[in-house]
N, C-alpha and C positions, 0 to 999 in steps of 0.2 A: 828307258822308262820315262816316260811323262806324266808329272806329279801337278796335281791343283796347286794353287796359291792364293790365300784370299786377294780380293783386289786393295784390303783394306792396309794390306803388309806392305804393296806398292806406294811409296812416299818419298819423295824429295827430305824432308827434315829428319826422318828418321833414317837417311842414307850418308846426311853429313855428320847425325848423332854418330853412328857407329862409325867412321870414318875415325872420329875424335876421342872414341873412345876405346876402339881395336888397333886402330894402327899404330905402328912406332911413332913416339913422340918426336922423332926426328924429323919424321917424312911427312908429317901431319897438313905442314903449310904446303908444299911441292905438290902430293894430293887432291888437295882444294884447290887447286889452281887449275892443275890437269882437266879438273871435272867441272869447275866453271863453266854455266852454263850448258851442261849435258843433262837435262832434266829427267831423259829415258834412261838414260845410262845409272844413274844414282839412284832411281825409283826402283831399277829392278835389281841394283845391286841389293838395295834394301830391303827388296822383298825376297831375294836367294837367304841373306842372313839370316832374316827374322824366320823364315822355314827351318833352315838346319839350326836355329835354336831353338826352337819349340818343337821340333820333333823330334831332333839326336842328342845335341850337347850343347855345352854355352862355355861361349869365349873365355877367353883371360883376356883381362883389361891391356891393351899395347901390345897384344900377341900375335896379332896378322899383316903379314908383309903386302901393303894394297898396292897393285899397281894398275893402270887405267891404260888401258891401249886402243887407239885410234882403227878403224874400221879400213884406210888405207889397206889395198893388196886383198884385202877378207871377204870380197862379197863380188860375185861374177857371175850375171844372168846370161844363159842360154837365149839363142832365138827361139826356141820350143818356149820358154817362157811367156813371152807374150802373146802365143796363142791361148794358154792355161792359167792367165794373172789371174783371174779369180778365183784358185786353187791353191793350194801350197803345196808343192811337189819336192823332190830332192832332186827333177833335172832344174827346178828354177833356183834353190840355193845350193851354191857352192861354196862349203869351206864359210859357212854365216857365223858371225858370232852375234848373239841376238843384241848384246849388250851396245858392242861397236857398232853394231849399224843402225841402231835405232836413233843415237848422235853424231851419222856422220861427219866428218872431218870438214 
């Protein structure tokens, strides 16, 4: 299922908020570092959270294990793809994760 998301929950600042205020206090700085400079990747972390908390349930403060994984191995275009790049098919992504690939590595 594919669910709307306003564009407005999409944000860089509100992706480092919840960073600093969901994840373990330990892992907090190792995090920020990871996601340095991953502008897509943090905006749309941000906008995943601020959906599943406005429409299901809301965190505990330092109660989410974050971890940010590099697009490396996750994204493998077809030759049939670039006859259909103006489409988005499932023969042109393979194994995509939207997050890791939006800053790739």
């Amino acid at each position: 299922m594919i669910t709307e998301v306003p564009r407005r929950y999409f944000n860089e600042r509100s992706g480092h908020d919840y960073i600093q205020q969901l994840a373990f206090p330990d892992e907090v700085a190792s995090i920020k570092v990871a996601v340095s400079g991953k502008f897509y990747a943090i905006s749309a972390a941000a906008a995943a959270l601020k959906h599943v908390e406005v429409s299901y349930l809301r965190f505990a403060l330092h109660s989410l294990r974050i971890k940010y994984q590099g697009s490396e191995g996750l994204f493998r275009r077809t030759d049939l793809c670039f006859l259909n790049w103006p489409l988005v098919s499932e023969t042109c992504f393979v194994g995509l994760t939207v997050i890791g690939r939006l800053d790739a590595d």
